[in-house]
Residue, then its C-alpha position, 0 to 999 in steps of 0.5 A: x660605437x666603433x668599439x664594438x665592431x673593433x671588440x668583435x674583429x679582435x675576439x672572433x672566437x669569442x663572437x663565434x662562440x656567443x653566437x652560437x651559445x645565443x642561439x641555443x638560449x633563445x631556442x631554451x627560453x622559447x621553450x621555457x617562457x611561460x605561454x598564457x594568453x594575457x600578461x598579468x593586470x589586475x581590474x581597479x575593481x573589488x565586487x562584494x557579492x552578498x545572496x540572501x534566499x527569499x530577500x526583495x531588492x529593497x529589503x537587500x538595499x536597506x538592510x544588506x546594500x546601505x550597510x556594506x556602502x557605509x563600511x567600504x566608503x573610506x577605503x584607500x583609493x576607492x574612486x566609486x561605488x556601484x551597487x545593485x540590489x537584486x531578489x535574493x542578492x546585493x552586489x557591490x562594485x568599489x572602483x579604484x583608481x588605477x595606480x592603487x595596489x589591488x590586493x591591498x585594496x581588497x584585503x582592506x574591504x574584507x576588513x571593513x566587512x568584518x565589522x559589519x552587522x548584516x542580518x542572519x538571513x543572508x550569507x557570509x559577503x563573498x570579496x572578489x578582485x579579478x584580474x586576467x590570471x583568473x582567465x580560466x586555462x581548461x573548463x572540464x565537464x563531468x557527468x555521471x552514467x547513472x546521473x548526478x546523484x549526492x553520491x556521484x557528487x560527492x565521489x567528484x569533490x573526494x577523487x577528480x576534483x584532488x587529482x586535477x589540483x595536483x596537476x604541477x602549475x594548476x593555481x585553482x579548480x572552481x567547481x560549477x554545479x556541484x549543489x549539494x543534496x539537503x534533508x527536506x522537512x515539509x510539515x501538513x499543517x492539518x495533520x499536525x493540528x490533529x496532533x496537536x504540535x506546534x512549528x516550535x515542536x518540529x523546530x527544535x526536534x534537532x535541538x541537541x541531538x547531533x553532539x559530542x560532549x565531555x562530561x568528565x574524568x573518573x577513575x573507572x576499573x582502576x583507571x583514570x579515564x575520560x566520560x562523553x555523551x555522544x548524540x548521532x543521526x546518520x540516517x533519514x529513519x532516525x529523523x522520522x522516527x524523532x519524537x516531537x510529541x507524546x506517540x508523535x514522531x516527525x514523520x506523522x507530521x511531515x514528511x522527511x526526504x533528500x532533495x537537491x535545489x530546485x532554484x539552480x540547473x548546470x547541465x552538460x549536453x543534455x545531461x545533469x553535470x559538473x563543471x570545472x574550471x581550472x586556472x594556473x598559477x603565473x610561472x607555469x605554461x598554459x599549453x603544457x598544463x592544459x595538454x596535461x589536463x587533456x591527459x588528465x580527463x582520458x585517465x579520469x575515463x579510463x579509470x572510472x568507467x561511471x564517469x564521462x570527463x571531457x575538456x569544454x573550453x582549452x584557452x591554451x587550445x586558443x593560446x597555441x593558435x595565436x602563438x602559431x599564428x603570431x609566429x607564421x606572422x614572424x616567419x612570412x615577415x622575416x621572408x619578405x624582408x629577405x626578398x626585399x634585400x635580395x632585390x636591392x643587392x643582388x647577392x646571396x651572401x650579403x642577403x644572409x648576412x642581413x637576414x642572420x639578424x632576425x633569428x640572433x635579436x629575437x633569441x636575445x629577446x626570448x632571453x631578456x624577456x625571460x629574464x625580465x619576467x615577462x610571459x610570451x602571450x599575443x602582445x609580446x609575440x605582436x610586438x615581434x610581429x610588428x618588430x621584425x622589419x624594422x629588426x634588419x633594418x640596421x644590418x641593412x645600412x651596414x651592409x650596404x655600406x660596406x657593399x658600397x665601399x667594396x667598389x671603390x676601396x680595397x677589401x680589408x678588416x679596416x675598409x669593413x670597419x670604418x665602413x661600419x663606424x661611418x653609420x655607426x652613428x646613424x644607426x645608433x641614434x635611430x635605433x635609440x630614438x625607436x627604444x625612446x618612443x616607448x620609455x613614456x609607456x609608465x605615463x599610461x593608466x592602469x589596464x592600458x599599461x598593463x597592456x602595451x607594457x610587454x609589447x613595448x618590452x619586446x620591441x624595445x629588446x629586439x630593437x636594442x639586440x638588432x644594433x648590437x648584431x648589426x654592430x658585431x656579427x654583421x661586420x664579421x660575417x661580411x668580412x668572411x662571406x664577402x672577401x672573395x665574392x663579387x658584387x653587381x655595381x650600383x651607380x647613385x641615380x643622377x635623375x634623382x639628383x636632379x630631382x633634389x637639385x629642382x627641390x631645393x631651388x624651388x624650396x616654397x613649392x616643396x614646403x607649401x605642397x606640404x603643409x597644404x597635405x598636412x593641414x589636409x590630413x589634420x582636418x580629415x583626421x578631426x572628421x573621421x570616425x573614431x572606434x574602440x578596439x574590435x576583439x570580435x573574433x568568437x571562440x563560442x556562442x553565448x545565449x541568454x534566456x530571460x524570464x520576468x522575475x515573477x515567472x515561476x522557476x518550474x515554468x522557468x526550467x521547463x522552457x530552459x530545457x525546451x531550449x536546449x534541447x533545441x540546440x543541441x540538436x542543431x547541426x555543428x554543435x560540438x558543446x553545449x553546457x548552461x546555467x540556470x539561476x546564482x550560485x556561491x560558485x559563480x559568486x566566487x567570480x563576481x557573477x550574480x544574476x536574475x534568479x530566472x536567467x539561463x545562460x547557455x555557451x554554445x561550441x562549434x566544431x567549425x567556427x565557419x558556422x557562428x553566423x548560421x548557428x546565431x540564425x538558428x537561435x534567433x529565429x526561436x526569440x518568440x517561441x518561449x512567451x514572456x522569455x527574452x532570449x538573446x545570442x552573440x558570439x563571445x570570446x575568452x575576454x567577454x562579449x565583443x560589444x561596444x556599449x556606450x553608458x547613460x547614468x541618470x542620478x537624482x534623489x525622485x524615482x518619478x522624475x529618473x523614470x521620466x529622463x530615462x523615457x526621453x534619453x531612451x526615446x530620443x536615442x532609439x530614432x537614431x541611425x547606428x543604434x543597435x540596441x537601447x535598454x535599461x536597468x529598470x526593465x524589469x518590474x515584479x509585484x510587490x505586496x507589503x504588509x504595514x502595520x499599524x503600531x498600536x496593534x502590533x511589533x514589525x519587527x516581531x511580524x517579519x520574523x514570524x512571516x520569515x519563518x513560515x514563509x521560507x525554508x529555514x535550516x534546523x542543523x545538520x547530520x552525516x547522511x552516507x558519510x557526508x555532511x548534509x543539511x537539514x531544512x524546514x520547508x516553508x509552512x505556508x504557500x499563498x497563492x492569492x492576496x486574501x492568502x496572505x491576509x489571513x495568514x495566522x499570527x500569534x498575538x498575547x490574545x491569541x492567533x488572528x489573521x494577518x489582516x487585523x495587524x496590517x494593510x496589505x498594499x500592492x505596487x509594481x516596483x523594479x526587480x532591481x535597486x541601483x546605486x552609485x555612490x549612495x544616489x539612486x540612478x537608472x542606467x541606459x545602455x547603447x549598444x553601437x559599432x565599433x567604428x562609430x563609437x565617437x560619431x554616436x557618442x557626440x549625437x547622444x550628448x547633443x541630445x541630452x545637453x544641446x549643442x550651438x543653437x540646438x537645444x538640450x532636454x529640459x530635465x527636471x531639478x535634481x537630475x544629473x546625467x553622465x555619459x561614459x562606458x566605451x567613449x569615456x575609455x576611448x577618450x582616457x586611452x586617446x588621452x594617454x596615448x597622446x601624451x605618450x607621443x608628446x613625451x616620446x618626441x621630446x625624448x626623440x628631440x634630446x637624443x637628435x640634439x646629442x647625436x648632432x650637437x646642434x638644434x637644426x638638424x633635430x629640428x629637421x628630423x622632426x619635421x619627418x613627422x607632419x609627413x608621416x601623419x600625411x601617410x597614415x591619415x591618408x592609408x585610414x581613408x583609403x582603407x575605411x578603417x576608424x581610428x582606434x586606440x592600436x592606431x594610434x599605437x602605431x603612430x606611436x611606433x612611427x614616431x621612432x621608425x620614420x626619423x630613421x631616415x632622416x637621422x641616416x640621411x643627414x649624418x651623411x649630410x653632415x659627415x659630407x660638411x666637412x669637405x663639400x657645401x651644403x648644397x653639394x654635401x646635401x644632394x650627394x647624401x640623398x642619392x647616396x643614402x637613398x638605397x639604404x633609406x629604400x631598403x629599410x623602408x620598404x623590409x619593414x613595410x613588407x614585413x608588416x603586410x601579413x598582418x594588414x590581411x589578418x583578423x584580429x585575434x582576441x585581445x590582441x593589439x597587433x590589428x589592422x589598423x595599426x599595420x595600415x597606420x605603419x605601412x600608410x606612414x611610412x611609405x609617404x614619409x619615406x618618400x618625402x623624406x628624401x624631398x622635403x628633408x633636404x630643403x627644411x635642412x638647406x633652409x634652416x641652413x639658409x645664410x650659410x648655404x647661399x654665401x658657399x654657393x655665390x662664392x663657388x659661383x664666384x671662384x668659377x667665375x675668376x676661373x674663367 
């Protein structure tokens, strides 16, 4: 590595100028990287999303669910396949394994459905592969001063709507509420048997009316010209005034207007609206964009003054704070780091020159990531954070080499060389072992890979940036800023040799002290509650309001609005919009729910007010009857909780009903449970009409129900130069069963009731039908903390399946249960996370084994580990935080960070062998490099120290647990390291040691 620092000093021009040129392309990258809030990853899941107007759930499993389950069963990759029949929709959820490539997935599955026959009643299937580019940038409200009328509707679709597209980096513009207006056709029945007209009359009044067709070429006044018969309606009168009979219009019949869906509300602060969400394409800068969309919506106003344009949800708002945040993080980091070596050296000038490293790697960084393609989000910027100790920590060795030298030899260009060659060594191998740890991240699975992928980039540019610096510019500097200056002596501390000489006579008092603490740490781990990552710092407030799926829709809004209006007059609320019913936009997301479920998201002006706010909500929980109404803080990446999953799968409905009550039954005395529920909560009357076949067709009975019973679509007309729909209302509103047993029905003997074809029987049955993989099953959610996930996880399988002498549930024939959710993606990420941190010790143990050319002293090295564990076991239980998956990410990184010590401590040893004993080589190292191991150790612990006061932001894998796992680590193993590496060393060297040292003992003998 000499080789650098020789290039350097013989091109200082050339470094000067690099430096320099450095400098400015890290400041043109920071400014140019894209900024998004999550890298790029894509969910091993494709939804289908089928809606399907006045359809039961079993109606939807049989004819719409059985169908698409079929056709999707043999695509590539398909790991499997969930599925949800619900009143009016069936959604689909096909599971990949994590290594499969997602678009191709998908454009496989929408293949596969277009073969599929599904019955005309229902819509068109609706594929949706999400992934984190789909995280919504802006979320834009737009209401009107005199209303949302098809007008205004229409006005937002033809101007805002185009205007936002053409925003340079704007991918994509949803449009929420945006439900079109339609022509209602609602005959009476009376009036049209008076008239003597039939449903089939009213049906085909629209039968060829709106066409244009060619009827032919005719030489016309000498001319070769074209003939058409054009047919239009553009206006409601010329609907009613179509003849549906002789002297019969429609409008004598029925009665024709414009209305909008009944079924669905979006409103915006109290008010009918429309809502946008606007994502960004992957090259572009979320915080630029959206501060563009800011501007965007003040012209909108300033423009239209009907129009009222107001930006709901910025993520970029949320992006730039956890940006600034991250870099104050940086900042404070980089500020301690610079105290720390201004305590240890005492100079101004050597203190600068250690420091230069910091901004000079992380400009290369922001260049290589650049390059690389990665975005600056909260994990690049965590692994900045995380990085930014240990990014002087090369510097320091230098330095302090050279500073050291500086007392007992001349200053010149060869004395800083081979200052910097004589720990060249040292800090290479140490910072390759850092990089090393992180090349296994390829072993991860699917998202969790995705995740750690930048933050390990990151890290491993820094790291390889700051030895390039330490290697180049720190020896020029010092060379420049130190000829002439004058240092404070530093004298090795002789209380610490005698301290490492008592160590290694007394070798099997170090050792046995240290496996007592490592077997210690070893078992507390295996007690300790283990928890799942804890992103609960809220960016809004989500409630729910749920009604039983029989309540009427008009009950259904009334209570929605009740509600709202309750919220919005509570105090610190900035925003709130809601949601009302399944929309095709909302399909579009793979979002599908009850049809009688409100959604509300809640703004505040200071998020301070979260807990106050969800009292207020809470508090109204019994005010709205059968509704069940439910409130939590949220964040951009969903709701904060910990759930674990219960899957009960047998062929007996009776029998799955029966494990569920005893699995939920024995769940709900548990300490720790917050909340237990199921998907079969919710049970709907169902009547159904059997007929008997001798008296009539199903077939031909179901479609004459359909017709009379819901809205049917007659065509379509240009109603105020838009395209609008035109629907039959159903014929007929039961209201009672003996309605719908004397329902009229056309047989070859004429019209008789219902009743004389069918049965009609009546029974409660689940709103929704659940499948996975074919098998009817029934899912128990557990809601749990974080922190107890593993503690929970282990009780719940206790109760289901027993454990020692404490027996199971007796479980009927044919009933199978799983237990995954939270803790089955907690034990993969601990799985993979583990295997990383094998894999990262081998590569480890290889780069030792070259640097060092032998085995004993890598072997030595590694046993820093066993005293890292000790520290960062130890830092966990003074601190009470679980184990999650991001502390282990930090053991990860300890793995690189702690056998730096060690690698600089016994080079030393080693470059000593060549002219002292072992002994003598040993004890001279550790107080010589004990400075130097001190100083790095304790930069990078300070510079980690913000982030063990912090919250969480969303997302982000730089947590607290991860710093206490760090700063707990390394502070004991730096402290054992000069301790205990010494006599595992002297040990492993233990015949050798013993035959210098009784020679020396001898030679002093004949001397005397």
């Amino acid at each position: 590595m000499s080789w650098f620092t020789k290039w350097a000093f013989g091109n200082k021009a050339a470094v000067t100028f690099l430096t320099v040129l450095l400098l400015i392309i890290g400041l043109v990258s920071y400014r140019t990287l894209p900024m998004e809030f999550f890298p790029a990853a894509d969910q091993p899941q494709v939804t289908v999303i089928v809606m399907g107007q006045g359809t039961d759930s079993r109606t939807m499993e049989s004819q719409v669910t059985g169908p698409i389950e079929s056709a999707v069963s043999g695509v590539k990759g398909k790991s499997d396949i969930y599925s949800t029949s619900g009143d009016g929709f069936t959604k689909v959820d096909i599971m990949f394994d994590s290594k499969t490539d997602m678009k191709a997935a998908k454009q496989e599955v929408q293949e596969a459905l277009n073969n599929t026959a599904l019955p005309q009643n229902v819509s068109k299937p609706t594929v949706v592969q999400l992934n984190t580019s789909m995280i919504p940038i802006s979320d834009i409200s737009v209401t009107f001063k005199d209303g949302l009328t098809p007008e205004n509707t229409d006005f937002a679709k033809k101007e805002i709507l185009p205007f936002l597209k053409d925003i340079k980096g704007v991918a994509n513009v949803q449009t929420y509420g945006a439900s079109s207006a339609y022509v209602s056709i609602k005959t009476d029945n009376s009036r049209m048997a008076e008239q003597k007209v039939s449903l089939q009359n009213v049906m085909g009044v629209l039968k060829g009316q709106n066409l244009s067709m060619a009827v032919g070429e005719k030489q016309i006044s000498g001319k070769s010209s074209n003939i058409k018969v054009v047919g239009s309606i553009d206006s409601l009168d010329q609907i009613k005034g179509l003849k549906v009979a002789e002297n019969v219009t429609l409008s004598d019949v029925a009665q024709v207007e414009v209305k909008k869906p009944q079924d669905t509300l979006t409103r915006v602060n109290g008010e009918d609206g429309l809502i946008f969400i606007v994502t960004k394409d992957s090259l572009s800068n979320a915080v630029t964009i959206s501060n563009e969309i800011k501007e965007a919506t003040k012209e909108i106003n300033k423009k239209y003054d009907n129009v009222n344009a107001n930006v709901l949800i910025a993520t970029a708002d949320m992006v730039e704070t956890s940006v600034h945040t991250m870099m104050k993080e940086v900042l404070l980091g980089a500020l301690f780091a610079t105290i720390v070596v201004m305590l240890f050296l005492r100079n101004i000038r050597s203190t600068l020159i250690t420091i230069v490293s910091i901004p000079l790697s992380l400009c290369l960084t922001l260049f290589l990531l650049a390059r690389s393609g990665v975005t600056l989000n909260i994990l690049t910027l965590g692994g900045v954070a995380v990085a930014v100790g240990r990014l002087v920590d090369d510097s320091i060795v230098v330095i302090e080499n050279i500073f050291r030298k500086m007392q007992s030899q001349k200053f010149s260009t060869s004395m800083v060389i081979d200052a910097t060659k004589e720990v060249g060594t040292a800090i290479t191998s140490s910072t390759l072992t850092t990089v090393a740890v992180f090349l296994p991240i390829g072993l991860v699975s699917g998202g969790l890979q995705d995740i750690i992928l930048p933050f390990a980039l990151t890290i491993t540019y820094s790291l390889l940036a700051s030895l390039l610096v330490a290697l180049t510019v720190v020896p020029l500097l010092s060379y420049s800023l130190l000829k002439k200056s004058k240092l404070p002596e530093h004298k090795p501390s002789v209380k610490f040799a005698s301290l490492v000489r008592w160590s290694l006579n007394h070798k099997w008092v170090i050792l046995v002290i240290s496996l007592i603490m490592f077997g210690g740490s070893i078992g507390t781990y295996a007690a300790m509650p283990k928890g799942a990552v804890n992103n609960s710092s809220a960016d809004f407030i989500m409630a729910t309001l749920d009604f039983p799926n029989d309540t009427p829709i008009e009950t259904v809004k009334e209570k929605t609005l009740e509600l709202e209006k309750y919220i919005g007059d509570l105090e610190h609320v900035k925003d709130l919009f809601i949601q009302l019913g399944n929309t095709e936009d909302a399909a579009k997301f793979g979002e599908v729910k009850s049809p009688t479920s409100a959604t509300y998201n809640i703004l505040l002006d200071d998020k301070e007010y979260t807990d106050t706010i969800l009292k207020s909500i809470t508090s109204k929980k019994d005010s709205f009857g059968s509704g069940k109404l439910t409130a939590g803080a949220s964040s951009m990446m969903g709701g904060s909780k910990t759930q674990i999953i219960i899957d009960v799968i047998g062929d007996d409905i009776n029998k799955l009903e029966r494990a569920t009550g005893d699995i939920e039954d024995g769940i709900k005395s548990m300490k720790g449970v917050e909340k237990v529920g199921t998907n079969q909560d919710a049970k709907k009357t169902v009547y159904s009409l059997l007929v008997d076949p001798e008296k009539g067709n199903p077939e031909e009975i179901s479609q004459a129900l359909y017709g009379m019973l819901n809205r049917m679509p007659l065509g379509t007309m240009q109603l105020d130069n838009q395209q609008t729909s035109i629907y039959l209302e159903p014929v007929l509103e039961p209201k009672t069963p003996q309605d719908l047993e004397n329902i009229p029905l056309m047989t070859k003997s004429g019209m008789v009731p219902a009743s004389s074809l069918a049965t009609l029987v009546k029974e409660e049955a689940s709103t929704y039908q659940y499948r996975k993989n074919g098998d009817t099953y029934i899912r128990i959610t557990v809601d749990v903390k974080p922190e107890q996930l593993s503690d929970m996880n282990a009780k719940i399988n206790e109760l289901v399946f027993g454990k020692g002498k404490t027996k199971g549930l007796d479980l009927d024939e044919g009933i199978e249960v799983i237990i995954g959710g939270a803790s089955t993606q907690q034990a993969e990420d601990f799985s993979d996370l583990f295997t990383i941190m094998l894999v990262s010790i081998g590569l480890v143990f290889l780069i030792m084994i070259i640097t060092f050319k032998t085995f004993r002293a890598p072997i030595a090295i590694l046993c820093t580990l066993p005293l890292a564990a000790i520290g960062a076991i130890l830092a966990l239980l003074i601190s009470r935080i679980p184990v999650d998956p991001t502390g282990l990410l930090g053991a990860l990184m300890l793995i690189g960070i702690v056998v730096t010590n060690a690698i600089v401590l016994l080079d030393r040893v080693k470059q000593n062998e060549k002219t002292m004993i072992i002994r003598e080589a040993i004890v001279e190292a550790a107080t010589i490099r004990m400075r130097p191991i001190l100083m790095t150790a304790v930069a990078t612990i300070c510079a980690m120290l913000p982030m063990l006061f912090k919250k969480a932001e969303t997302g982000s894998l730089v947590s607290q647990s991860l710093a206490v796992v760090v700063i707990g680590g390394l502070t004991v193993a730096t402290l054992l390291t000069l301790i205990v590496i010494p006599v595992i060393y002297e040990l492993l060297h233990f015949k050798k040691s013993k035959k210098q040292r009784l020679r020396g003992f001898q030679s002093d003998n004949m001397i005397a």
